[in-house]
C-alpha positions as CSV (number, residue, x, y, z in Angstrom):
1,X,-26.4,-0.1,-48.9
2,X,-26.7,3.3,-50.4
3,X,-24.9,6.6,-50.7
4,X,-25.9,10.1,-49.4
5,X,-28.7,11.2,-51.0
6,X,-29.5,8.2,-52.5
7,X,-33.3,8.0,-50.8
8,X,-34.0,5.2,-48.5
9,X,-32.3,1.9,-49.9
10,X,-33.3,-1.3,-48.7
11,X,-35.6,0.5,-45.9
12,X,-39.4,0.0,-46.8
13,X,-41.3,3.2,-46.3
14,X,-44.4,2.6,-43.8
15,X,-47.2,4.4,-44.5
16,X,-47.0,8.3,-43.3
17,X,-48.3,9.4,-40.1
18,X,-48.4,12.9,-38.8
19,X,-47.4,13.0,-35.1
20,X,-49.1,15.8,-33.5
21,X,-47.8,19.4,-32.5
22,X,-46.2,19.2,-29.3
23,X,-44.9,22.0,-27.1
24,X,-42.7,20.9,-24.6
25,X,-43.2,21.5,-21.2
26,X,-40.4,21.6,-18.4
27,X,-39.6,18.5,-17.0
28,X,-39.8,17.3,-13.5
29,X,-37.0,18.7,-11.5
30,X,-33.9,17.0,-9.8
31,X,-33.1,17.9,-6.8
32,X,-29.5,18.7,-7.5
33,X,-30.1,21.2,-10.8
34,X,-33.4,23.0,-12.3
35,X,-35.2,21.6,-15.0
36,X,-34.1,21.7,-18.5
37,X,-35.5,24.8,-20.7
38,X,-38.5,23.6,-22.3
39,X,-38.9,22.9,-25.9
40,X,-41.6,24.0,-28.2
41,X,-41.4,22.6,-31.8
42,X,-43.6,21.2,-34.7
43,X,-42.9,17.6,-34.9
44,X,-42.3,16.5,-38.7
45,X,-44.6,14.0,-40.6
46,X,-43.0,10.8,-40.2
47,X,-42.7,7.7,-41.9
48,X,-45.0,5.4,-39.3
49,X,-45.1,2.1,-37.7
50,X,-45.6,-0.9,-39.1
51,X,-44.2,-4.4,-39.8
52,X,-40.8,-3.3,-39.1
53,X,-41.4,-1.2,-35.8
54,X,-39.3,-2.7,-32.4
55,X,-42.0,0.2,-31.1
56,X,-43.9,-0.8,-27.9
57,X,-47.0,0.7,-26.5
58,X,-44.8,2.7,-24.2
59,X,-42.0,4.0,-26.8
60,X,-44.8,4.6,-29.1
61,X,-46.1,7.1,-26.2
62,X,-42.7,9.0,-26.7
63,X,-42.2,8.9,-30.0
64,X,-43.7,12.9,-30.5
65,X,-41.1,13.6,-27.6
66,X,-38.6,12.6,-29.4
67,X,-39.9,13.9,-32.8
68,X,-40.1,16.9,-31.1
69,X,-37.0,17.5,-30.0
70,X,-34.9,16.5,-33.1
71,X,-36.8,18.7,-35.0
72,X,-36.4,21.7,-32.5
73,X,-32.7,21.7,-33.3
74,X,-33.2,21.6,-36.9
75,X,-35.4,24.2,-36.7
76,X,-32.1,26.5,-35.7
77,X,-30.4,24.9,-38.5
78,X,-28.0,22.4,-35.8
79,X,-27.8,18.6,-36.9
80,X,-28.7,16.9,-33.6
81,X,-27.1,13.7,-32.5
82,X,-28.7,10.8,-30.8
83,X,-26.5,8.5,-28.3
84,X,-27.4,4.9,-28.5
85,X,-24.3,4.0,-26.7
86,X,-23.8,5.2,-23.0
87,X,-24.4,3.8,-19.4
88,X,-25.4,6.1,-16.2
89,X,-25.2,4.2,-12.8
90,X,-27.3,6.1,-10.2
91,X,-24.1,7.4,-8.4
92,X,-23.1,8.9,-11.8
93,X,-26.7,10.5,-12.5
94,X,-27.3,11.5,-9.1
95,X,-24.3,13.7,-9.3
96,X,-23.7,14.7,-13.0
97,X,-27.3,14.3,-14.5
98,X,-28.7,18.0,-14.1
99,X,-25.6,19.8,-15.3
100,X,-25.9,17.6,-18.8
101,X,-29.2,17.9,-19.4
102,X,-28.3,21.7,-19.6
103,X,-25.4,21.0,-21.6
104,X,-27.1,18.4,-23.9
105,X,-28.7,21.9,-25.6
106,X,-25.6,23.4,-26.1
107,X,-23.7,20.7,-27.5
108,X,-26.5,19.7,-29.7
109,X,-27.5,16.3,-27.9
110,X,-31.3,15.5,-28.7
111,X,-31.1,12.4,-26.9
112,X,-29.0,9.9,-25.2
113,X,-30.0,5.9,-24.5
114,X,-28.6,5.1,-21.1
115,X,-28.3,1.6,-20.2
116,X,-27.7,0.3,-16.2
117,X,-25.9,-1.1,-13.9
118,X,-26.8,-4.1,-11.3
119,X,-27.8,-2.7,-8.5
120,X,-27.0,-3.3,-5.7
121,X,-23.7,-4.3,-8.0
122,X,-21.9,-7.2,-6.4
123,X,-17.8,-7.2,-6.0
124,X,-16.2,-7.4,-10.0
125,X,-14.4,-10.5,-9.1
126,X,-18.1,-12.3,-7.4
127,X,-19.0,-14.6,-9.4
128,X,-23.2,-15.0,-9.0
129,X,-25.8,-17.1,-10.2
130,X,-28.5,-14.3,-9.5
131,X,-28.9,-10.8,-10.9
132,X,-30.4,-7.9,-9.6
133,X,-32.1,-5.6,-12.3
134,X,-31.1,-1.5,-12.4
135,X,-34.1,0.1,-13.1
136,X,-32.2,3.9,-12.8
137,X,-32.5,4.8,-16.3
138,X,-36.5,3.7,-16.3
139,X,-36.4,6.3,-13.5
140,X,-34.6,8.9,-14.9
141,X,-36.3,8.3,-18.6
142,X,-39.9,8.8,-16.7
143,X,-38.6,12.3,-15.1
144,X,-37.0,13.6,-18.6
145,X,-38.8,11.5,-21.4
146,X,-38.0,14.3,-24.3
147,X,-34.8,13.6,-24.0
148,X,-33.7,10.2,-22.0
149,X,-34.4,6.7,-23.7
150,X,-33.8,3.7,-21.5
151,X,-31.5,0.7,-22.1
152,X,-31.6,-2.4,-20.9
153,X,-29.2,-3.0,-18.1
154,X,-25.6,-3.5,-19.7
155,X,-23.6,-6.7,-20.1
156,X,-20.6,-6.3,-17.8
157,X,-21.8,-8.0,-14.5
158,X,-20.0,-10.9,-13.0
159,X,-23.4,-13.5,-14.0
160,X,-22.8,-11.9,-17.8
161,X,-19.3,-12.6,-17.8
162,X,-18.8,-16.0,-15.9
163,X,-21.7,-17.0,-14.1
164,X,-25.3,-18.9,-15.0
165,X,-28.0,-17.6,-17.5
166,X,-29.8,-15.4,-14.7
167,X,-28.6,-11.9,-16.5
168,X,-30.0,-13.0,-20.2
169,X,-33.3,-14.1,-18.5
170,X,-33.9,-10.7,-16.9
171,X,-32.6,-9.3,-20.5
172,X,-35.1,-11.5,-22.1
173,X,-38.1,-10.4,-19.4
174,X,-37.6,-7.1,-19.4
175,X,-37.4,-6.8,-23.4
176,X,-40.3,-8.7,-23.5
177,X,-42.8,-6.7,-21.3
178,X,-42.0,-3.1,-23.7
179,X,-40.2,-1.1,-21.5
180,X,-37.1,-0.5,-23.7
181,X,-36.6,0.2,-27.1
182,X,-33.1,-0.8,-27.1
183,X,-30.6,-3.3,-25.2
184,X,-27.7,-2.0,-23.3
185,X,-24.2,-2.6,-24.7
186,X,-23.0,-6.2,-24.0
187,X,-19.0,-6.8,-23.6
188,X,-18.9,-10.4,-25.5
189,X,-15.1,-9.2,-26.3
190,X,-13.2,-6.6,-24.4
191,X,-9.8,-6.0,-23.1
192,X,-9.8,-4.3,-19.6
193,X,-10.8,-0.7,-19.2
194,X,-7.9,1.7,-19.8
195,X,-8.8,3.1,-16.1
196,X,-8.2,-0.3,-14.8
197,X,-5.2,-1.4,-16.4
198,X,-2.5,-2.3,-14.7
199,X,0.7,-3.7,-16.5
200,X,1.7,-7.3,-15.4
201,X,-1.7,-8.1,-14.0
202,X,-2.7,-11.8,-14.3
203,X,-6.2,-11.1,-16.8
204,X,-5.7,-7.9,-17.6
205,X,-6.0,-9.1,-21.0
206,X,-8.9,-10.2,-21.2
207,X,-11.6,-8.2,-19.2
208,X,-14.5,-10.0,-21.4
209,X,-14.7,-13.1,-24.2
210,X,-18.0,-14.4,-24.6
211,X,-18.5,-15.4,-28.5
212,X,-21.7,-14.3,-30.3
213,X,-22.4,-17.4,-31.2
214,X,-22.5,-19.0,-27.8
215,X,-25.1,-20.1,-25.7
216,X,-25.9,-16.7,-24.2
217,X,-25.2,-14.9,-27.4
218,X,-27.3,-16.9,-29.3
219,X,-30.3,-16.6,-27.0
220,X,-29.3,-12.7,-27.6
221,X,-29.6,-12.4,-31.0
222,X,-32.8,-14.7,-31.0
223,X,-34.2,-12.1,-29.1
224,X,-33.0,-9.5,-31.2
225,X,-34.4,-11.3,-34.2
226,X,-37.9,-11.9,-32.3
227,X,-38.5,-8.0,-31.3
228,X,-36.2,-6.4,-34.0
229,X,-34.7,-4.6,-31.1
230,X,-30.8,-3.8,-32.1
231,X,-28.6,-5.3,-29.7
232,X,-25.0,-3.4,-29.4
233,X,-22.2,-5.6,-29.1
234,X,-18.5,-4.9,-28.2
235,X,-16.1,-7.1,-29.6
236,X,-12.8,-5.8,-30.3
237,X,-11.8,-6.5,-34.4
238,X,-9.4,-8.9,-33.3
239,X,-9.5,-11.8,-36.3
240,X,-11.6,-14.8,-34.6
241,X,-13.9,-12.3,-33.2
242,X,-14.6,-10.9,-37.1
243,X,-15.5,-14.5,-38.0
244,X,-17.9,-14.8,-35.0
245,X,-19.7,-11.6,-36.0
246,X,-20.0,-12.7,-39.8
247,X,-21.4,-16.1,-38.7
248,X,-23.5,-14.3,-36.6
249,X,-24.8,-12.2,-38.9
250,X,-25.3,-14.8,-41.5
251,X,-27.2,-17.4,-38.8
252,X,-29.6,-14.6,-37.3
253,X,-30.4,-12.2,-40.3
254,X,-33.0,-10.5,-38.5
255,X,-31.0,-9.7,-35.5
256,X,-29.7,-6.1,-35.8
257,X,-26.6,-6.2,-34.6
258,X,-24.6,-2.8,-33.7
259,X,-20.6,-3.1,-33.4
260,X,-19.4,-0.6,-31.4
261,X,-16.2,1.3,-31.1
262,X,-15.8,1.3,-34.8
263,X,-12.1,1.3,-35.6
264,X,-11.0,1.2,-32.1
265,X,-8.3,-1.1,-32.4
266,X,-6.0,-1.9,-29.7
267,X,-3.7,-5.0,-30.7
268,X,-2.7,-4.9,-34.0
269,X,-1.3,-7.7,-34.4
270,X,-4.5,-9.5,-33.4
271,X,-6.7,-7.3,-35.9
272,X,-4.8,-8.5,-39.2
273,X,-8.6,-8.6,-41.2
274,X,-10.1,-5.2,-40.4
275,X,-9.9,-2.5,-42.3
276,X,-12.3,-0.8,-45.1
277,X,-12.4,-3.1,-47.9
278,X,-13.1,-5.8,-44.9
279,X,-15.9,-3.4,-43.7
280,X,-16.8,-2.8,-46.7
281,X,-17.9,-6.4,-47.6
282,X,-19.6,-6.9,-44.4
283,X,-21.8,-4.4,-45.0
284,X,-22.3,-5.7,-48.3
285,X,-23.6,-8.6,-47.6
286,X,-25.1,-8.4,-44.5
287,X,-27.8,-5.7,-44.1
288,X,-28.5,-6.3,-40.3
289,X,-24.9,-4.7,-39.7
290,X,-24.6,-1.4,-38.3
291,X,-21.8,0.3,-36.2
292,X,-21.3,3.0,-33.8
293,X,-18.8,5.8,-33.8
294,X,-17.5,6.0,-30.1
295,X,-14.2,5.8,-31.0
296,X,-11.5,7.4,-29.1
297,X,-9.9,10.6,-30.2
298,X,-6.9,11.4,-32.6
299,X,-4.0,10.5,-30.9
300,X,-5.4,8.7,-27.8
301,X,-3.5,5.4,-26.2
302,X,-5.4,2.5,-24.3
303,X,-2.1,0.6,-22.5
304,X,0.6,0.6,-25.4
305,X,2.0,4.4,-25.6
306,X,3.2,3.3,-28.9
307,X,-0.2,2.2,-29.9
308,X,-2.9,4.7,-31.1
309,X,-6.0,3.0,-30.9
310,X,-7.9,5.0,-33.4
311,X,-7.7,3.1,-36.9
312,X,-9.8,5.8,-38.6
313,X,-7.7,8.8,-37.7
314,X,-4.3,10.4,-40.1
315,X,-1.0,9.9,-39.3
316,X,0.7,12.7,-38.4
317,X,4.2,14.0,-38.2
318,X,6.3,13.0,-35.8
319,X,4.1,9.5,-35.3
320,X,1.4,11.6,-34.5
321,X,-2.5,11.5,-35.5
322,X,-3.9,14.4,-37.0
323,X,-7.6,15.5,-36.3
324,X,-8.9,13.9,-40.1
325,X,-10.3,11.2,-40.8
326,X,-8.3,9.2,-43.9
327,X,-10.0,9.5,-47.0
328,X,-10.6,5.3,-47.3
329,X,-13.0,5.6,-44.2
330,X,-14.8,8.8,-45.2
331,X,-15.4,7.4,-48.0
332,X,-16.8,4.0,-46.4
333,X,-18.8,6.4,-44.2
334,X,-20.3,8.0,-47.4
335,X,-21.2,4.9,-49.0
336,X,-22.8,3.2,-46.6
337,X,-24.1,6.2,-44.9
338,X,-27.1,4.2,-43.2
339,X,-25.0,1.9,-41.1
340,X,-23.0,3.5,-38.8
341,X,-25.2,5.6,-35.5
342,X,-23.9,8.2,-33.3
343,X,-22.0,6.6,-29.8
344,X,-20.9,8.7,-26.7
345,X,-20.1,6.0,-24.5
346,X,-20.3,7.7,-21.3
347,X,-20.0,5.0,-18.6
348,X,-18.4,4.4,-15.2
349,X,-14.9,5.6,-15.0
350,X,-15.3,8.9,-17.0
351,X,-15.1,12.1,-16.8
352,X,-18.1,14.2,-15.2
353,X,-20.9,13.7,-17.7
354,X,-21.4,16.7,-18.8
355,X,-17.6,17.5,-19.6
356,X,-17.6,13.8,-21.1
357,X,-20.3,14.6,-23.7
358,X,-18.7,17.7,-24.8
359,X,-15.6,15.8,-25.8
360,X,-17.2,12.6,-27.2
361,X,-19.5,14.9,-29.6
362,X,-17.1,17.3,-30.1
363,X,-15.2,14.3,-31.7
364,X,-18.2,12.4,-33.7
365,X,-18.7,16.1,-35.2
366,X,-15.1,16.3,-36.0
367,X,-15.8,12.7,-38.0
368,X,-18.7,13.9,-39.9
369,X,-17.2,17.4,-40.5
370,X,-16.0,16.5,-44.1
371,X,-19.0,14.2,-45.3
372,X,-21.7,15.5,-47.6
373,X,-24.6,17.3,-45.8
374,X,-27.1,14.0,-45.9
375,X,-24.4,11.8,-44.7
376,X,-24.2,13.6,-41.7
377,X,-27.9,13.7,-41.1
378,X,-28.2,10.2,-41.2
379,X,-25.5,9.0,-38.9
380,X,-25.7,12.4,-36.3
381,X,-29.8,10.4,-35.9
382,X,-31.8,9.6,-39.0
383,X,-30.0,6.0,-38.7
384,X,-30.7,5.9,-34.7
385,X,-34.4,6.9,-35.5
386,X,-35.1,3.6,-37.7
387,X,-33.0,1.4,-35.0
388,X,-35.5,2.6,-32.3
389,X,-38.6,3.4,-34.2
390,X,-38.7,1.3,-37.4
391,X,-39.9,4.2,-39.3
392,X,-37.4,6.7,-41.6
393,X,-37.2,10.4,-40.9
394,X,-37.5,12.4,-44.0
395,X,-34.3,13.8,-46.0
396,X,-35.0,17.5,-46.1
């Protein structure tokens, strides 16, 4: 734990190493859009890799691109955000990709980790003892490496959800050979999609409920543990879930676990435990906790229209939210400034991405609008940078 400004805490510094000077050149182009605008920027010196790196031969490769193209928007004085949290299925990418790469400079996007979808993707209620691996965002991080990183497939197929083990093998395979820094976002506790819910539908309550402490959970986080690759995990706060994440924390303490949707809480009545102080403790005591900030935005309903399901937001008049953050979590955000990363959760279901992204960061800016400058340096993608690299980007 530590406070903005504080240095590095509990991060070892690796031995420096000065990434060379890079200057972008355009990337391949899409058929459906022109190539982004090429970058040209002096990469920083850099804390390197060592004993602590999840970096493969390949990431290693992109590193500089990446280096690069933080730095180029802090070069014009913008705090760049990095997505760890967002999906692209081919249909999505094919039609929405070359508009948001263009928009990703505007908005101040340096770089987004996409995770995929099956493919071909089987019928939502098949249940399949096979999986077939998406290799889209390999594709589409090979075409735009300076500003794509690739996921691992996500966890939302039928084999995830209720069939055999065949999804966590190819998870496990495909971690294994070095071709992704980071694994895709796996539902072990989710309520259906807002876009699917129906009222009175038998199991619309439950879209997802796989503990992290199961059998494929377990072989998760021993993977996570094994390559020091993060592993994001939604699991709504509900209060047995909380217990499941703190035993998982406590029984794989290598494993770096990201909890997504911070303070996204949709059933209070099930979510009794969370809130800061609980928070608070967690990350206390359990350094391989962070979380990510795709939460939804002030004033937004999932199926109750009495129900906000943004915990983190003000209340307003008229049982309204206001656009502020209360002061007891931007103060939590300020203390433990190294543990929450940047989310934008674009996925299947959204809007077009490029619209998508202007609204998700438009609201992660509005979270870190009233924390001190460092603060918002390390969650916009200093914190991102050591979940993907192992190595800590210097405080200016």
């Amino acid at each position: 734990m530590r406070s903005c400004g504080d240095g590095l805490g509990s991060r070892r510094v690796l031995p420096l190493l000065a990434f060379p000077v890079l200057c972008l050149t355009a990337c391949q182009q899409q058929s459906n859009a022109p190539p982004p605008p090429p970058r040209c920027a002096s990469s920083p010196t850099l804390a390197g890799l060592g004993e602590h790196t999840p970096a493969s031969a390949l990431t290693s490769q992109r590193i500089p691109l990446w280096a690069s193209r933080i730095q180029s928007f802090l070069d014009r004085g913008v705090i760049p955000l990095v997505d760890l949290q967002s999906s692209l299925a081919r249909s999505h990418g094919e039609k929405y990709l070359g508009e948001a790469l263009w928009a990703m400079d505007e908005l101040g996007i340096a770089l987004i980790a996409f995770d995929g979808y099956e493919e071909p993707e089987p019928a939502a209620d098949e249940e399949s003892d096979t999986y077939n691996w998406g290799r889209y965002p390999e594709e589409v991080a090979e075409r735009y490496p300076d500003r794509i990183i690739p996921a691992t497939n996500g966890g939302r197929s039928p084999n995830w959800k209720t069939g055999g083990d065949a999804f966590v093998s190819a998870v496990e395979r495909n971690i294994r050979s070095g071709a992704y820094p980071i694994i895709g976002e796996l539902n072990f506790r989710q309520y259906m999609p807002g876009w699917r819910w129906e009222p009175g539908v038998t199991g619309a309550d439950r879209y997802v409920d796989i503990p992290l402490m199961s059998d494929k959970g377990r072989r998760i986080l021993a993977l996570s543990s094994e390559t020091l690759i993060a592993v994001p995990a939604h699991i709504e706060p509900e209060d047995p879930a909380l217990e499941d994440l703190e035993a998982a924390l406590a029984a794989y303490p290598r494993a770096k676990i990201i909890a997504t949707h911070f303070g996204q809480v949709r059933r209070p009545k099930r979510c009794t435990r969370f809130g800061p102080d609980l928070v608070r403790r967690l990350l206390s005591t359990h350094p391989n906790l962070y979380y990510d900030l795709a939460i939804s935005t002030p004033g937004h309903v999932h199926y109750d229209p009495r129900v906000f399901d943004g915990a983190i937001w003000r209340d307003g008049p008229n049982g309204g939210q206001l656009a502020e953050v209360k002061p007891e979590y931007s103060a939590l955000f300020a203390e433990f400034s190294d543990r929450f990363i940047t989310g934008l959760d674009y996925g299947i279901g959204r809007s077009p991405l490029a619209a998508h992204l202007s609204a998700k960061a438009k609201n992660v800016r509005l979270i870190l609008r009233d924390l001190p400058e460092s603060c918002r340096h390390d969650i916009a993608y200093r914190n991102a940078w050591f979940l993907l690299t192992g190595g800590v980007w210097p405080e200016a």
